[in-house]
NUDREN-344253 format. One record per residue (C-alpha): chain; x, y, z. Coordinates in nm, 2 decimals. Layout:
 chaine      x      y      z
      A      X      Y      Z
...
//
This chain:
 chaine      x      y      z
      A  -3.27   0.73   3.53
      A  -3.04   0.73   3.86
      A  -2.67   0.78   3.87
      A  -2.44   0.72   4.22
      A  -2.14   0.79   3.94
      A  -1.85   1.06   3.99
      A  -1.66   1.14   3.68
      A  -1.40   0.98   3.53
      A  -1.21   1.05   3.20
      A  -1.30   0.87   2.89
      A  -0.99   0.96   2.67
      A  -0.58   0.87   2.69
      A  -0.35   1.11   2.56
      A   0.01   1.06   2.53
      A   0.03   0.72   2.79
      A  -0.24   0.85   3.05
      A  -0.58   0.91   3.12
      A  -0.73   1.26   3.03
      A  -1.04   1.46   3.09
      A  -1.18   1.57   2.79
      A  -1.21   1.94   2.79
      A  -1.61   1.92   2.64
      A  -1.95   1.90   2.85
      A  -2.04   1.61   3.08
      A  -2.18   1.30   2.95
      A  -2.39   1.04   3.14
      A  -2.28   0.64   2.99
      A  -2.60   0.44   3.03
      A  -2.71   0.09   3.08
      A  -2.93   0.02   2.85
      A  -3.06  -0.27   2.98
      A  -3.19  -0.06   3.28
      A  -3.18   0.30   3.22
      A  -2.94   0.36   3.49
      A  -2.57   0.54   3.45
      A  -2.26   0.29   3.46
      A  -2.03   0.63   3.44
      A  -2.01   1.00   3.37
      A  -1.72   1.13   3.24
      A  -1.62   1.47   3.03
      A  -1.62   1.46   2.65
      A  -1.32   1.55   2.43
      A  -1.32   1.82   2.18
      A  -1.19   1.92   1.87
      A  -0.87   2.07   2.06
      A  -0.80   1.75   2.21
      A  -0.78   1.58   1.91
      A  -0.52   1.78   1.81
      A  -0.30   1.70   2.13
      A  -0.39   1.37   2.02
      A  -0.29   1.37   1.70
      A   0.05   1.57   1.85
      A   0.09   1.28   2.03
      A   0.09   1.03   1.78
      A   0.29   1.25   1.57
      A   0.59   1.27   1.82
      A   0.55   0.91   1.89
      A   0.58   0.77   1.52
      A   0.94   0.80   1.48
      A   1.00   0.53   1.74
      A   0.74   0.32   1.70
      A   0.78   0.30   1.32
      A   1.15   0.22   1.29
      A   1.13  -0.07   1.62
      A   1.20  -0.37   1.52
      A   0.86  -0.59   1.37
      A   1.01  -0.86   1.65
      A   0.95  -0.56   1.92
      A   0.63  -0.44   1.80
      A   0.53  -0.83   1.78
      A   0.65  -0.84   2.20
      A   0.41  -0.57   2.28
      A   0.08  -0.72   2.12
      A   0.18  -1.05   2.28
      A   0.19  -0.89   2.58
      A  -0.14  -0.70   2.52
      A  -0.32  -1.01   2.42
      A  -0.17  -1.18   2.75
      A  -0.34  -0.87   2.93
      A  -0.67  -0.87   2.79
      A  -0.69  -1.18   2.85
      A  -0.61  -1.20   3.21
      A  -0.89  -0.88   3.23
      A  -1.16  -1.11   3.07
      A  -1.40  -1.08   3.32
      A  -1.40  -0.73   3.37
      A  -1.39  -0.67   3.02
      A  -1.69  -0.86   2.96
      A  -1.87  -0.72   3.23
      A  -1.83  -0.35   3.12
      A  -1.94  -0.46   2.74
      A  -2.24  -0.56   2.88
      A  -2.30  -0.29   3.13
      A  -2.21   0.00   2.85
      A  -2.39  -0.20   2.54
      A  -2.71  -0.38   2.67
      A  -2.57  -0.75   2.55
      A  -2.62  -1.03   2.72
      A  -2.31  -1.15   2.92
      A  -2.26  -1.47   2.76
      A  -2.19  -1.27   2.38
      A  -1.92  -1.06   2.62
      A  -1.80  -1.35   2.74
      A  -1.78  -1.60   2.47
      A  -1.76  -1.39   2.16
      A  -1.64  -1.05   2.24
      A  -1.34  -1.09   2.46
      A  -1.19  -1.37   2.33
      A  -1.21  -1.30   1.97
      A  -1.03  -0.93   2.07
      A  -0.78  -1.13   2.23
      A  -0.70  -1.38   1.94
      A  -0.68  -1.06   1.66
      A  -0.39  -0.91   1.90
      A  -0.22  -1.24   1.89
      A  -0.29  -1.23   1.55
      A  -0.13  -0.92   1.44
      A   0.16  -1.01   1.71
      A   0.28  -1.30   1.50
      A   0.18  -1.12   1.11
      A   0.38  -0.77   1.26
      A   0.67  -1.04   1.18
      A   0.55  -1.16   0.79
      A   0.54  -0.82   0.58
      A   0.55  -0.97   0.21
      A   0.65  -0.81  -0.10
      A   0.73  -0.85  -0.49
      A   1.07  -1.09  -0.51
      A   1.39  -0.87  -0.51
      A   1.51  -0.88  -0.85
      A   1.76  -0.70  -1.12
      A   1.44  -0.67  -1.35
      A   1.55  -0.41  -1.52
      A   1.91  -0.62  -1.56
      A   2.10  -0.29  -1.44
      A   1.91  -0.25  -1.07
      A   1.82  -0.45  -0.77
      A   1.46  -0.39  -0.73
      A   1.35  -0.43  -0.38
      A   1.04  -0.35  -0.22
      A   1.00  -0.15   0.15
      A   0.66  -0.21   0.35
      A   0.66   0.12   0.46
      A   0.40   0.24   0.74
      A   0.14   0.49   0.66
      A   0.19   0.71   0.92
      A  -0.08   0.84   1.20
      A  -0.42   0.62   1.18
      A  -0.75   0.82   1.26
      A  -0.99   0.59   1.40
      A  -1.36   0.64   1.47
      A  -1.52   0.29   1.59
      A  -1.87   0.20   1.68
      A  -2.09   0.11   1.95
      A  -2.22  -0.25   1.88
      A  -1.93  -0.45   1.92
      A  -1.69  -0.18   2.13
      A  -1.38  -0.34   2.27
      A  -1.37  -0.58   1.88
      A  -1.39  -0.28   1.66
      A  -1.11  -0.07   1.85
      A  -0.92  -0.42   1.84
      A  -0.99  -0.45   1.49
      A  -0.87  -0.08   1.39
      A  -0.59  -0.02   1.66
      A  -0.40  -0.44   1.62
      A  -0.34  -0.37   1.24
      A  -0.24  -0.01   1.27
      A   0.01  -0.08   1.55
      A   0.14  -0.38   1.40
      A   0.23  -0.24   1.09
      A   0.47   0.07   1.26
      A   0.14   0.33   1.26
      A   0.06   0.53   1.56
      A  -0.34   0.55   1.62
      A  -0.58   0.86   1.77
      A  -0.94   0.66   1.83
      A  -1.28   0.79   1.88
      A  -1.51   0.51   2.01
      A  -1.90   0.61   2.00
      A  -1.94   0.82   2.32
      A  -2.20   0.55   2.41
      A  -2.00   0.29   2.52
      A  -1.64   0.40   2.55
      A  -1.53   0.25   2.90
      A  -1.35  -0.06   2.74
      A  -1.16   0.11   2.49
      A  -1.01   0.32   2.74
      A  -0.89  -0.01   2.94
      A  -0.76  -0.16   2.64
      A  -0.52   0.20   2.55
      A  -0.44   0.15   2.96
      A  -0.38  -0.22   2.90
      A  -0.12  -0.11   2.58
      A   0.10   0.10   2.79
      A   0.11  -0.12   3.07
      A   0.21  -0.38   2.77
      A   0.52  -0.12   2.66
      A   0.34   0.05   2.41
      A   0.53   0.37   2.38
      A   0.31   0.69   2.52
      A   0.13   0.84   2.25
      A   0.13   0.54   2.02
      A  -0.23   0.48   2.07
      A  -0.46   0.76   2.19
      A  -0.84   0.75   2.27
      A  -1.04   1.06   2.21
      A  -1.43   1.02   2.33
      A  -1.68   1.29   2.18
      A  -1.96   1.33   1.98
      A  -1.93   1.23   1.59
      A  -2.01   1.58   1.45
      A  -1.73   1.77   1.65
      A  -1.46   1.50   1.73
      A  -1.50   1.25   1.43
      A  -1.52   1.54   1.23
      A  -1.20   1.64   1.40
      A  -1.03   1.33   1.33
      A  -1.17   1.28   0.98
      A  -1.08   1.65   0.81
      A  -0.76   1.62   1.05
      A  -0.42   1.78   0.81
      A  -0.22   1.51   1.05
      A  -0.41   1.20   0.98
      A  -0.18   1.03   0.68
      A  -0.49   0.73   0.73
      A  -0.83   0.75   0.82
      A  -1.07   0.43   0.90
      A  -1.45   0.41   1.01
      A  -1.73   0.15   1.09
      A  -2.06   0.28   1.12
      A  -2.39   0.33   0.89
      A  -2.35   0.40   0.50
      A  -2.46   0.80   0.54
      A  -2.23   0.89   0.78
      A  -1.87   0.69   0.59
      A  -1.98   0.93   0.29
      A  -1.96   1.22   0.54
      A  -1.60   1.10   0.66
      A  -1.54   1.03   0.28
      A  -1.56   1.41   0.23
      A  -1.40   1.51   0.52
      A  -1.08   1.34   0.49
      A  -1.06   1.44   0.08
      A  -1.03   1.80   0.23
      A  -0.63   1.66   0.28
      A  -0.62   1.41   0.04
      A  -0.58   1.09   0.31
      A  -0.69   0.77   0.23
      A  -0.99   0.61   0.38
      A  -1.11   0.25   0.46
      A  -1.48   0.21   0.54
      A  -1.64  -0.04   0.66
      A  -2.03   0.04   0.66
      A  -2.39  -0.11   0.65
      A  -2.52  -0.42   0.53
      A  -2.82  -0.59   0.42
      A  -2.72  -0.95   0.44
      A  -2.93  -1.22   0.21
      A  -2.99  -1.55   0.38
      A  -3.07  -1.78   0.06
      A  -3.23  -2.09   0.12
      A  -3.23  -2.32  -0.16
      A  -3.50  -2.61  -0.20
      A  -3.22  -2.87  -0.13
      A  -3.12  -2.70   0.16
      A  -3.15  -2.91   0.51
      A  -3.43  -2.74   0.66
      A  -3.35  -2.78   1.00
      A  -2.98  -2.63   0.97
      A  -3.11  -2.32   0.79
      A  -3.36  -2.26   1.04
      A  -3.11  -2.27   1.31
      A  -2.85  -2.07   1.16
      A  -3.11  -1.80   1.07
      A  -3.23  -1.74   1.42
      A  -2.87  -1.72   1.51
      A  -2.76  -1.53   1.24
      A  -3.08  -1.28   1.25
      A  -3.02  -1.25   1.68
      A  -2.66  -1.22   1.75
      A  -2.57  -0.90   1.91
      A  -2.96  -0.82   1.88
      A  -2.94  -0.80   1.52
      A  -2.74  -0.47   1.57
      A  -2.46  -0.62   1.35
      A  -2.34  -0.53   1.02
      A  -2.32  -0.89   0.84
      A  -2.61  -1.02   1.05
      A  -2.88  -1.25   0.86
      A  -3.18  -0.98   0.75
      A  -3.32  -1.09   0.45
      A  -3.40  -1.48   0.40
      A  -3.48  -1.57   0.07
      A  -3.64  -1.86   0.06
      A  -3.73  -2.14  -0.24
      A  -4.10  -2.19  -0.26
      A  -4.10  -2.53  -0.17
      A  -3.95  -2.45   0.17
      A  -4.12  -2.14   0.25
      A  -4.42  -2.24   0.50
      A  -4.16  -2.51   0.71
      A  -3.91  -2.23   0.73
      A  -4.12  -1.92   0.88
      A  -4.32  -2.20   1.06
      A  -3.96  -2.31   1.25
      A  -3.79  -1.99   1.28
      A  -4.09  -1.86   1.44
      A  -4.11  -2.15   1.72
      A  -3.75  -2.06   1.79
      A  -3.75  -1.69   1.81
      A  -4.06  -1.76   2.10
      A  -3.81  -1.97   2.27
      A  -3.56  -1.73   2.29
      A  -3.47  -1.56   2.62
      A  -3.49  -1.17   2.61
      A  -3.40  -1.02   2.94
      A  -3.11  -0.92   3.24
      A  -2.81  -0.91   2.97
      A  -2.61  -0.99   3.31
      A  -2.78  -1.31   3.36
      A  -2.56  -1.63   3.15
      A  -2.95  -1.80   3.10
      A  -3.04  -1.47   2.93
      A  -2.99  -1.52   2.50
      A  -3.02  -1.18   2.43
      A  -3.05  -0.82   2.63
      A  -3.11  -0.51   2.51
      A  -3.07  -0.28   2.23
      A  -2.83   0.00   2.26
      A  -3.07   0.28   2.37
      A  -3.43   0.34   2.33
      A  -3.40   0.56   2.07
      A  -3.29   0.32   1.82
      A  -3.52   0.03   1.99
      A  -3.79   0.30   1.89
      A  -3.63   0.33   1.54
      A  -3.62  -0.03   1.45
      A  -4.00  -0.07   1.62
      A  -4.08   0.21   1.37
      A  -3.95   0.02   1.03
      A  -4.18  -0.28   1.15
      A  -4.47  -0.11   1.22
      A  -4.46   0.08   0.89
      A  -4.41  -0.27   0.75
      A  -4.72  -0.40   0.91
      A  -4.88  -0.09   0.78
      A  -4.81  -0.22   0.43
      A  -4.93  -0.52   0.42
      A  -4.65  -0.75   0.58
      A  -4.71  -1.04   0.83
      A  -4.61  -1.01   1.15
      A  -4.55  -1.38   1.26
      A  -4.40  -1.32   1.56
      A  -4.29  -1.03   1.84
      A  -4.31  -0.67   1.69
      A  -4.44  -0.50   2.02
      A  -4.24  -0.31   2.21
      A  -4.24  -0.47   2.58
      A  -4.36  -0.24   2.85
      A  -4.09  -0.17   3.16
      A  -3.78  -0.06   3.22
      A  -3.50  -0.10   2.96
      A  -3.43  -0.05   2.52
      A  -3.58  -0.44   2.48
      A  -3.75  -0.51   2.15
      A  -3.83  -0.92   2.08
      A  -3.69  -1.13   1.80
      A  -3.95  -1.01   1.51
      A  -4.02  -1.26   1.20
      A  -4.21  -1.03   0.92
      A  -4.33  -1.25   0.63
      A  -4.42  -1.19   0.30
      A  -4.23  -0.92   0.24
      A  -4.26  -0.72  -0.10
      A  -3.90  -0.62  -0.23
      A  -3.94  -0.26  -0.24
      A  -4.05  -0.26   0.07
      A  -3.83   0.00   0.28
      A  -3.82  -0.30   0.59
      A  -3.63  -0.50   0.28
      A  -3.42  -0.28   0.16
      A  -3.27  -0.04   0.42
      A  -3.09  -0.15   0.74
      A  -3.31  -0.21   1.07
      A  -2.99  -0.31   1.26
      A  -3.23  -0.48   1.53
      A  -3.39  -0.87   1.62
      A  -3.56  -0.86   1.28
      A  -3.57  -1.13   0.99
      A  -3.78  -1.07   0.70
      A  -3.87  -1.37   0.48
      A  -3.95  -1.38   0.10
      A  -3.98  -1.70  -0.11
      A  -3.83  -1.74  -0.48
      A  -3.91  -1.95  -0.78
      A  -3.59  -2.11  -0.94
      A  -3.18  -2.04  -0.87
      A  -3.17  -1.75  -1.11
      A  -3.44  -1.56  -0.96
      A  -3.31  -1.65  -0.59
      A  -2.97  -1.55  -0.62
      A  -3.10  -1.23  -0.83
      A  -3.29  -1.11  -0.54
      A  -3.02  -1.19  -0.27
      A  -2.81  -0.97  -0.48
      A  -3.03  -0.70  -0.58
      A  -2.95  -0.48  -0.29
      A  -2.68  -0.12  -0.29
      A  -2.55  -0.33   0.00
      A  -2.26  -0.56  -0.04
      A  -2.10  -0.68   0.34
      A  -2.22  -1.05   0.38
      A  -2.42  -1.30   0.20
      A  -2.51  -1.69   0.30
      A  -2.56  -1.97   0.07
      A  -2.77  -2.28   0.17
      A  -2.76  -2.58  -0.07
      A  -2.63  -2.94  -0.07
      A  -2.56  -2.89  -0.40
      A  -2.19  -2.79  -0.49
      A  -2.28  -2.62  -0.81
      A  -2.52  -2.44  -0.65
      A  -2.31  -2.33  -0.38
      A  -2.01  -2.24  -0.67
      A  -2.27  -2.03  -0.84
      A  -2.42  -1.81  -0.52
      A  -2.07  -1.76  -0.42
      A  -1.93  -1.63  -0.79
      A  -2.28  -1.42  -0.84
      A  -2.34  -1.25  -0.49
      A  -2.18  -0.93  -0.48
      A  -2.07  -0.96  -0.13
      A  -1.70  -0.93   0.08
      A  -1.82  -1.27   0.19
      A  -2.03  -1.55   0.11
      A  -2.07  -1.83   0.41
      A  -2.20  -2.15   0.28
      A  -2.44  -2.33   0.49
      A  -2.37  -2.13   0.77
      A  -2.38  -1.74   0.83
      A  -2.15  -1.54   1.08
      A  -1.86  -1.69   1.19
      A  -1.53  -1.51   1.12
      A  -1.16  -1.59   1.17
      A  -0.91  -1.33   1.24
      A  -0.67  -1.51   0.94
      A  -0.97  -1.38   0.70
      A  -1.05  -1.00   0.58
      A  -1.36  -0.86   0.67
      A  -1.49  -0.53   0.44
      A  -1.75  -0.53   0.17
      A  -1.84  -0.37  -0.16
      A  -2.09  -0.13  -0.32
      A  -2.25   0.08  -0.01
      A  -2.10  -0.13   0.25
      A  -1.78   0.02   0.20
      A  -1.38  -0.07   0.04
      A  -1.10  -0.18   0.23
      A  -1.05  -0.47   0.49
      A  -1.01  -0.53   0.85
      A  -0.83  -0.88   0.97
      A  -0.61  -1.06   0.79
      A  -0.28  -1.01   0.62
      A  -0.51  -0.83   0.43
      A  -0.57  -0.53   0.62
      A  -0.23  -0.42   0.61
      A  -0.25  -0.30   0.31
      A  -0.46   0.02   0.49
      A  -0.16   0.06   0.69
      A   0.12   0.01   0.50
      A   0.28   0.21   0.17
      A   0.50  -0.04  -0.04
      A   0.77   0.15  -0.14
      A   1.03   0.05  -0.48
      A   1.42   0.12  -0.38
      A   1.60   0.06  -0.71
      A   1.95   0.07  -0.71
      A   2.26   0.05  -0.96
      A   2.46  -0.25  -0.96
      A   2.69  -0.14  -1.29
      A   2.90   0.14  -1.15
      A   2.88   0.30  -1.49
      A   2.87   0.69  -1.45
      A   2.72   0.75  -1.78
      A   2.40   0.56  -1.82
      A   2.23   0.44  -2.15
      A   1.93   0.63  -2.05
      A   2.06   0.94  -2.03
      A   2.08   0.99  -2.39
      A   1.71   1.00  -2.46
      A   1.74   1.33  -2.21
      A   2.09   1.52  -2.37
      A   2.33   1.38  -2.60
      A   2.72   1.41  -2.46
      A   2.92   1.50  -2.69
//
């Protein structure tokens, strides 16, 4: 590993860039093993200047106007956009992906959930005002929830701090962050990017340290009225506990185990497609990602046979080349971790139809891996690899499929493939799931939520939805008869 890096802060406190006050920490590229940037990790004591910050800076920023808070977002969406480029560059420098995800995928989805947000920070809804009680005027307030703590991961870094921070700020909330101290470089440009925007200092603060002392910090924090997280199942119970310690709500949005279901109708060539795509995006290391196709019996041999001949076509290498289809995995710990689950698979009796070996050289790569014949208590079948792995199991009859693509603790994402409408109804009534995709798996709009069920989680991010994590609806009732003494009363004293 070689480093020609000095050190440079990894946090923003109050409106400006802050050295953490913990040990030096060496970012790596993946992709190569060298370091990108060093910078000084933030402790449990700046959290708490962070969450002073946000604190002071509430007031303001919850009582502006929704048409001034709606200015700023515009104006960060107009920035983020004009730093594309960079951006993209420094998500696939800090994360191992391949340029053309950064580009295409990353960036400009951030940018259209800011714009997003910009125009719903004008649309809060509530309950009709109304004399239902036929002596008060009813009216509901859209209150916000206070200080949001944060804690995002490192597979889709500059999205997820979009996803957390656009909602938050939109709604009148104030936000301390923690992105995964593996790839924090462009969530610090997005909190510089806000207060070149007009965000007021404070307003959005990024603290970057290890989970176990600064998203512990943030999590069991007495200031955080909100506390959200995106990461693996185990560690969203830990923040669970944490935060009860103070009573503040959470919103989790954990692992997944998504079924790819594969109906004997189904056009074979689509499926085939969309499950290479779906199984690789990201390399694998996403949440709703395509792991488990479920296959009708009739369809079984075509389908391995042509997701196999695809995953040998795809292009595994330089993340910084736009011919490369997929780089690296985030670090060769976990490349070793997901090469683990499939050898223990092969161990048990699985086929291997395809990659599976971990390449020799520099760099976290592992191929796209097709395993075959997959038992369903197998571990590789039921726990989440989070890598460029697609297992494959075949099914006799709709019942039995769509029992197995919901017989999982998991509940993120599920896809459907059918011509058949009925079909398609009854996948998407049956699969416990925060989202069924019908003939196709993956894509997401910002006008949608995105948040699971069962393991996988509660609460939402985009959409009008997600508001709901940041906002307290609040019931003003007031008198309209002028009448001192009030009907009521009497079931409390009786005036003589």
């Amino acid at each position: 590993m070689t480093t020609t890096q000095t050190p440079t802060s990894a946090s923003w406190i109050a409106g400006a860039a802050t050295v953490g006050s913990g040990p030096r920490h060496n970012i790596v590229d993946p992709a190569t093993d060298t370091v990108v940037a060093t910078v000084d990790l933030a402790t449990a004591a700046d959290v708490d200047c962070a969450m002073r910050a946000a604190r002071a800076a509430f007031r303001d920023w919850s009582t502006a106007t929704p048409a001034e808070r709606s200015a700023v977002l515009h104006e960060l969406a107009r920035l983020v956009d004009r730093d594309a480029a960079q951006l993209a560059a420094t998500e696939t420098a800090q994360t191992g992906k391949s340029i053309r995800l950064a580009t295409e995928f990353d960036v400009p989805g951030s940018v259209d959930n800011i714009a997003f947000f910009a125009g719903a920070a004008r649309n809060l809804e509530g309950k009709a005002t109304a004399e239902y009680s036929g002596d008060h005027t009813s009216s509901i307030r859209r209150t916000p929830a206070g200080v949001v703590g944060s804690i995002a991961p490192w597979n889709y870094p500059l999205q997820m701090a979009v996803w957390k921070v656009a909602p938050a700020l939109a709604a009148g909330c104030t936000v301390v962050l923690k992105p995964s101290e593996l790839t924090p470089l462009t969530t610090v440009h997005l909190a510089r990017l806000a207060t070149e925007a007009g965000l007021p200092d404070g307003a959005f603060n990024v603290v970057t340290g290890t989970g176990a002392e600064v998203g512990a910090a943030i999590a069991g924090h007495a200031d955080a009225d909100v506390v959200t997280f995106t990461g693996s199942t185990s560690v969203g119970r830990t923040v669970m506990r944490q935060a009860a310690e103070h009573g503040t709500r959470v919103q989790l949005e954990l692992g997944g185990k998504a079924p790819f279901l594969v109906f004997d109708d189904a056009d074979l060539e689509a499926a085939v497609h969309g499950a290479v795509a779906a199984s690789l995006i990201n390399g694998g290391q996403d949440c709703t990602a395509a792991t488990r196709a479920i296959v009708a019996r009739p369809l079984y041999d075509d389908f391995v046979a042509g997701v196999a001949e695809l995953y040998r076509k795809v292009v595994v290498g330089d993340p910084t080349d736009p011919g490369t289809d997929m780089g690296s995995l985030i670090s060769r710990a976990h490349r070793d971790r997901v090469a683990g689950m499939v050898d223990r698979a092969r161990a048990a009796g699985a086929r291997i139809v395809t990659g599976g070996v971990v390449p020799d050289g520099v760099g976290a790569f592992y191929p796209p891996t097709l395993v075959a014949d997959v038992a369903e208590d197998a571990e590789i079948y039921r726990d989440e690899v989070f890598g460029p792995v697609l297992t494959v199991s075949s099914f006799d009859g709709d019942d039995d499929g769509i029992r197995r693509a919901d017989d999982t603790g998991y509940g993120l994402a599920a896809s459907a493939w059918t011509r058949d409408l009925y079909r398609a109804q009854q996948a998407q009534r049956e699969i416990a799931a925060g989202c069924v995709w019908i003939n196709d798996h993956i894509p997401i709009v910002s006008e949608m939520p995105h948040g699971g069920m069962r393991a996988s989680g509660f609460g939402k991010d985009m959409s009008a939805y997600s508001f709901e994590e940041y906002l307290v609806p609040k019931h003003v009732m007031s008198d309209i008869t002028g009448i001192a003494r009030k009907e009521w009363h009497r079931t409390v004293f009786r005036d003589s």
